[in-house]
TIVOMI-649175 format. One record per residue (C-alpha): residue number from 1; x, z, y. Coordinates in steps of 0.25 Angstrom, whole numbers, plus 2048, in hexadecimal, padded with zeros to 3 digits. Layout:
BEGIN
+-----+------+-----+-------+
: num : east :  up : north :
+-----+------+-----+-------+
: NUM :    X :   Z :     Y :
...
+-----+------+-----+-------+
This chain:
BEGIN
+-----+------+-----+-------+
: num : east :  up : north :
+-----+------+-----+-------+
:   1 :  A2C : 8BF :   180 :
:   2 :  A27 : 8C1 :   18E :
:   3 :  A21 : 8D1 :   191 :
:   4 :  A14 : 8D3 :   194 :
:   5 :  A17 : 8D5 :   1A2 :
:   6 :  A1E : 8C8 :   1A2 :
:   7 :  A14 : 8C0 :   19E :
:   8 :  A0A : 8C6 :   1A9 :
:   9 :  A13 : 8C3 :   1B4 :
:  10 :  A13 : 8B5 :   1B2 :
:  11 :  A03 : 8B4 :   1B3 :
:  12 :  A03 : 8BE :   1BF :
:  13 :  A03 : 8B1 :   1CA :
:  14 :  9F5 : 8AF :   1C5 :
:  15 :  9EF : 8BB :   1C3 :
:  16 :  9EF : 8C1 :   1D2 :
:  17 :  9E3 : 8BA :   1D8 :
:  18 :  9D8 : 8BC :   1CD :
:  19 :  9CC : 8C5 :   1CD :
:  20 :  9D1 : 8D2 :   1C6 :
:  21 :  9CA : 8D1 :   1BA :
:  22 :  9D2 : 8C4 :   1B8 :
:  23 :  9DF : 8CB :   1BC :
:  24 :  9DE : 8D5 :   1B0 :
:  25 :  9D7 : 8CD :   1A6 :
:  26 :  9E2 : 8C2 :   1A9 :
:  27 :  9EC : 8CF :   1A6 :
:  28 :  9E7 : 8D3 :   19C :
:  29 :  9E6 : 8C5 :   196 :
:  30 :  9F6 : 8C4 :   197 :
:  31 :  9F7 : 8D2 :   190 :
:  32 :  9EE : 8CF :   184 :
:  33 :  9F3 : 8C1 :   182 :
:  34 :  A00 : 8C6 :   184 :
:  35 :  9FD : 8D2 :   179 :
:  36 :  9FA : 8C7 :   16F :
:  37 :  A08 : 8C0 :   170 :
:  38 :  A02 : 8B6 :   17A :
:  39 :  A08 : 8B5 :   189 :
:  40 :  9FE : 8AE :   192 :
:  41 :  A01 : 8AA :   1A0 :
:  42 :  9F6 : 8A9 :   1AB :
:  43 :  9F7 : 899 :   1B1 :
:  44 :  9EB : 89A :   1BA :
:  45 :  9E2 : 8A6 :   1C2 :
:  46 :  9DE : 8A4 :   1CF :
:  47 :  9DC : 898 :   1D4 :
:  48 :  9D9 : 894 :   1E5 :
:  49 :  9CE : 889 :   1E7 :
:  50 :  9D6 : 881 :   1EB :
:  51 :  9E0 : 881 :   1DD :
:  52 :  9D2 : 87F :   1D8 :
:  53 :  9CF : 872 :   1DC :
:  54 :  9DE : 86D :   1DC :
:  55 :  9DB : 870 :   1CC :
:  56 :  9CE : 869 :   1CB :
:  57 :  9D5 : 85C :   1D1 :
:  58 :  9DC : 85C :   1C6 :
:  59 :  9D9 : 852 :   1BC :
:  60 :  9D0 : 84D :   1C6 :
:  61 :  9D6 : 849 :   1D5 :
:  62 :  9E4 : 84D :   1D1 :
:  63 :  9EC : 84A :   1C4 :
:  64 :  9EC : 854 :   1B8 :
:  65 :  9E3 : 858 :   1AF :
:  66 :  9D5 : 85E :   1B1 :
:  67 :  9D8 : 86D :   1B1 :
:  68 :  9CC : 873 :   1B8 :
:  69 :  9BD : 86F :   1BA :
:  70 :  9BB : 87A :   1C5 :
:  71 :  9BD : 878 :   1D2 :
:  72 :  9C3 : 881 :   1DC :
:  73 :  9B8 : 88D :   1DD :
:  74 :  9B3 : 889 :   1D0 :
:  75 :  9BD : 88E :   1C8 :
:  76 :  9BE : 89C :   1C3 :
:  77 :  9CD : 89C :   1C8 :
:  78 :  9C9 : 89C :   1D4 :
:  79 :  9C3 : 8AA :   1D6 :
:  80 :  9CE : 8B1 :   1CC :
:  81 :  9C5 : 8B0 :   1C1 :
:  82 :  9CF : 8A7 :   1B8 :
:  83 :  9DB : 8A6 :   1B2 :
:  84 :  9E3 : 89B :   1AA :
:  85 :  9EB : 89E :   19F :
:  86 :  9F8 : 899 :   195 :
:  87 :  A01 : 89E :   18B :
:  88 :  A0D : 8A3 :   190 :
:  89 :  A1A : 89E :   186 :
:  90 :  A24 : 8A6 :   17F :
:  91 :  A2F : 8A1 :   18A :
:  92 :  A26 : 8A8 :   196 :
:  93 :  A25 : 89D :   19E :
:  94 :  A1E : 890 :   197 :
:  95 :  A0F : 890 :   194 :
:  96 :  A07 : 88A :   18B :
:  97 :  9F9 : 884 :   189 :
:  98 :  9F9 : 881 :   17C :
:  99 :  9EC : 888 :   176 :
: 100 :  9F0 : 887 :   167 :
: 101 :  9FD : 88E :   16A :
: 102 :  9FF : 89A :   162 :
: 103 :  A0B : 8A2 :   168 :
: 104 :  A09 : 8AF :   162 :
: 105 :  A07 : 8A9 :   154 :
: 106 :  9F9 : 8AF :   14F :
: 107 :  9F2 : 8A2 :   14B :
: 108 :  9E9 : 8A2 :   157 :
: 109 :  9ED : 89A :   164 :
: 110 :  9F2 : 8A3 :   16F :
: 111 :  9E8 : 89D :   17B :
: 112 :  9DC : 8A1 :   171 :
: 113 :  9E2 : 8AF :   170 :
: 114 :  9E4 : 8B0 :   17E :
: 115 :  9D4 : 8AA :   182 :
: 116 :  9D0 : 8B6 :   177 :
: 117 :  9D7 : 8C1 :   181 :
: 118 :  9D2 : 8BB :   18B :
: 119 :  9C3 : 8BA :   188 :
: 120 :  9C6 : 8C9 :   182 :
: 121 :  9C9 : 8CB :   193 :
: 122 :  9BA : 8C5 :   198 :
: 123 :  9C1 : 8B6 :   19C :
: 124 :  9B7 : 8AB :   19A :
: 125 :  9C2 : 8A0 :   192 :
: 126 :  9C4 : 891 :   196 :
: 127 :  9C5 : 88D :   188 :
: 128 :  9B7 : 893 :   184 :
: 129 :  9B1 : 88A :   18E :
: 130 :  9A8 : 87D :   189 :
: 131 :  9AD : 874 :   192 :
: 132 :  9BB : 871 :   19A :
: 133 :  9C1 : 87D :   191 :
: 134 :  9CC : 883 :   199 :
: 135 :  9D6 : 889 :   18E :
: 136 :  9DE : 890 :   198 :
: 137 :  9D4 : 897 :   1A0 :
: 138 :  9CD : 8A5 :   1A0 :
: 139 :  9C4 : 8A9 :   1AC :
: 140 :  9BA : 8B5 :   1AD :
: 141 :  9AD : 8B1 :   1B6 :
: 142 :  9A5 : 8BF :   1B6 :
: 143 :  999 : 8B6 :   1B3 :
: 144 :  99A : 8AE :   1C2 :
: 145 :  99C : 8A0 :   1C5 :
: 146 :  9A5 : 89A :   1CE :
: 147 :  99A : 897 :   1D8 :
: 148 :  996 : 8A5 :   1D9 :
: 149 :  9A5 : 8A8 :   1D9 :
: 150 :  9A7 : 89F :   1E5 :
: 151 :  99C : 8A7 :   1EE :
: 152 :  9A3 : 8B3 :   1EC :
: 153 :  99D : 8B9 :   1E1 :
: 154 :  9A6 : 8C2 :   1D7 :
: 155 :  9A5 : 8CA :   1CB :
: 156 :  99E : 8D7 :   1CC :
: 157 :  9A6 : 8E5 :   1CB :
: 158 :  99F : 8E9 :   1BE :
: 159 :  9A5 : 8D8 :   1BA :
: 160 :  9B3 : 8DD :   1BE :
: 161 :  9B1 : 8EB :   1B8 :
: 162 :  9AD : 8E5 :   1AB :
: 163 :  9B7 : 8DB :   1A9 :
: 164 :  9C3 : 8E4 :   1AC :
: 165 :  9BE : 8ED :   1A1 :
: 166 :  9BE : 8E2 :   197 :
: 167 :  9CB : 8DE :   19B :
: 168 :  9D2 : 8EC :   19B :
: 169 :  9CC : 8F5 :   190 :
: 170 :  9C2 : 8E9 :   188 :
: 171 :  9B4 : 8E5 :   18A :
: 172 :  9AB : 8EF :   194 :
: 173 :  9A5 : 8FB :   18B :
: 174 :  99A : 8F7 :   183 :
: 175 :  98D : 8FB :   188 :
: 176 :  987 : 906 :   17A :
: 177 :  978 : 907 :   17E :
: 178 :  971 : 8FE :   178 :
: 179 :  972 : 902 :   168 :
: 180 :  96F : 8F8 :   15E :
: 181 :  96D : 8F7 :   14E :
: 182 :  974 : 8EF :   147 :
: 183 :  96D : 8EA :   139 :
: 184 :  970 : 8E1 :   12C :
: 185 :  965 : 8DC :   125 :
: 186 :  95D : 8E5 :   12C :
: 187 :  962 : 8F2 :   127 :
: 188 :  96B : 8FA :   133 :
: 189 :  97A : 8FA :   133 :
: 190 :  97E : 900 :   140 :
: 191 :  97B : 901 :   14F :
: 192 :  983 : 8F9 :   15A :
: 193 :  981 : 8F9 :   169 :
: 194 :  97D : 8EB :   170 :
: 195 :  983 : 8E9 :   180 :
: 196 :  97F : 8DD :   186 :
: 197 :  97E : 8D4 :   17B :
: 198 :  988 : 8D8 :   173 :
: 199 :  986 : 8E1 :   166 :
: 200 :  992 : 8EA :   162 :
: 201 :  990 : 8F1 :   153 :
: 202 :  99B : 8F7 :   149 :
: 203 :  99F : 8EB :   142 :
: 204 :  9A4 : 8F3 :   134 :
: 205 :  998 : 8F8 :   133 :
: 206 :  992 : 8E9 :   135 :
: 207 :  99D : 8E2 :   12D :
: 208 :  99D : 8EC :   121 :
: 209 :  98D : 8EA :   11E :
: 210 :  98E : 8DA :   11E :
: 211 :  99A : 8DD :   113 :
: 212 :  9A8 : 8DD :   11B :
: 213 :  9B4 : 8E4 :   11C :
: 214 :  9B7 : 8E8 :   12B :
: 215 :  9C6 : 8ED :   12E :
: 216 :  9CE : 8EE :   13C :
: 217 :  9DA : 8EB :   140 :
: 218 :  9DD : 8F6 :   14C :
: 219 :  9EC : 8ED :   14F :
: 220 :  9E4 : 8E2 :   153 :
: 221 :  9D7 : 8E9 :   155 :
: 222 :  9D0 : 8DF :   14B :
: 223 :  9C2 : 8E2 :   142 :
: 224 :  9C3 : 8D9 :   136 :
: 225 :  9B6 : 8D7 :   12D :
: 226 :  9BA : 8D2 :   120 :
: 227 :  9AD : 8CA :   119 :
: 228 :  9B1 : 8C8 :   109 :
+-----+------+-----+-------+
């Protein structure tokens, strides 16, 4: 089996030209795919106009299969906001596309536990999208469009600060000020905190008043709520 080390090398010829927060969160893609018996190789970061457009002609002016439905400057590739992504296979060399293939032999396909990590990291996945879903690619777009991307616009520094700190310690501290009650049938139970629009509460406390069992697993830092 191929070290960690080993199996980054093999992506670093597309990592060099992307935006920074890409560079790390494509890293720290590898690692955590990697952690979870699954080596993934990088097939795709930046990409020049010009490769672009000689990928939209296909399908179209060239022969191959419709691959893309950007065209050069409108792809996130194009600014190093985008990676591509396949399994890397046991022999180190050959990779696969198969989405059903389960590799490290868990009952769950290997590609979907890689878009997991990955959406875990901040990337926006292909294969969410409603239309021309593009299984094999992740992109991070700080909220801008290509257009605004093409005049020169760029994420802000609080963006990149942000992202980072998803990427190397988990999601940015959640913001405590606003306290909230939680009730059940109108009687209290506890208090939470709301930041943004997100409520966070202690879900023992939730789960045990509607009747269930709450364990945790520290090896795999899993809460199960058992409902008999």
């Amino acid at each position: 089996m191929l070290t960690l080390d080993q199996v980054k090398s093999k992506s670093a010829g597309w990592l060099g030209n992307l935006h920074p927060v890409l560079l790390a969160g494509a890293t720290e893609l590898i690692r955590r795919s990697y952690a979870r018996g699954i080596p993934i190789l990088i097939t795709q970061g930046m990409r020049t106009i010009a490769e672009q457009n000689a990928l939209y002609a296909q399908g179209r002016t060239k022969k191959g299969a419709i691959v893309t439905n950007a065209k050069g400057g409108n792809s996130y590739h194009n600014y190093g906001l985008a990676i591509d992504f396949a399994l890397l296979l046991p022999d180190g060399k050959s990779v696969s596309w198969d989405m059903k293939r389960d590799g490290d032999g868990d009952k769950v396909a290997d590609w979907q536990e890689v878009a997991q990590e990955a959406k875990k990291l901040g990337f926006e996945w292909g294969g969410d999208w409603s239309s021309f879903k593009d299984y094999s690619h992740l992109q991070m777009t700080f909220g801008l469009t290509t257009a605004e991307l093409r005049a020169g616009k760029h994420p802000t520094v609080q963006q990149v600060k942000d992202a980072l700190s998803r990427i190397n310690g988990g999601d940015p501290e959640v913001n405590t000020e606003v306290k909230v009650n939680i009730t059940l049938n109108g009687q209290k139970l506890t208090t939470g905190v709301l930041d943004n629009v997100t409520t966070y509460a202690p879900v023992r406390t939730i789960a045990e008043a509607l009747g269930a069992k709450v364990t945790y697993d520290a090896l795999s830092k899993t809460v199960n709520i058992i409902k008999e």
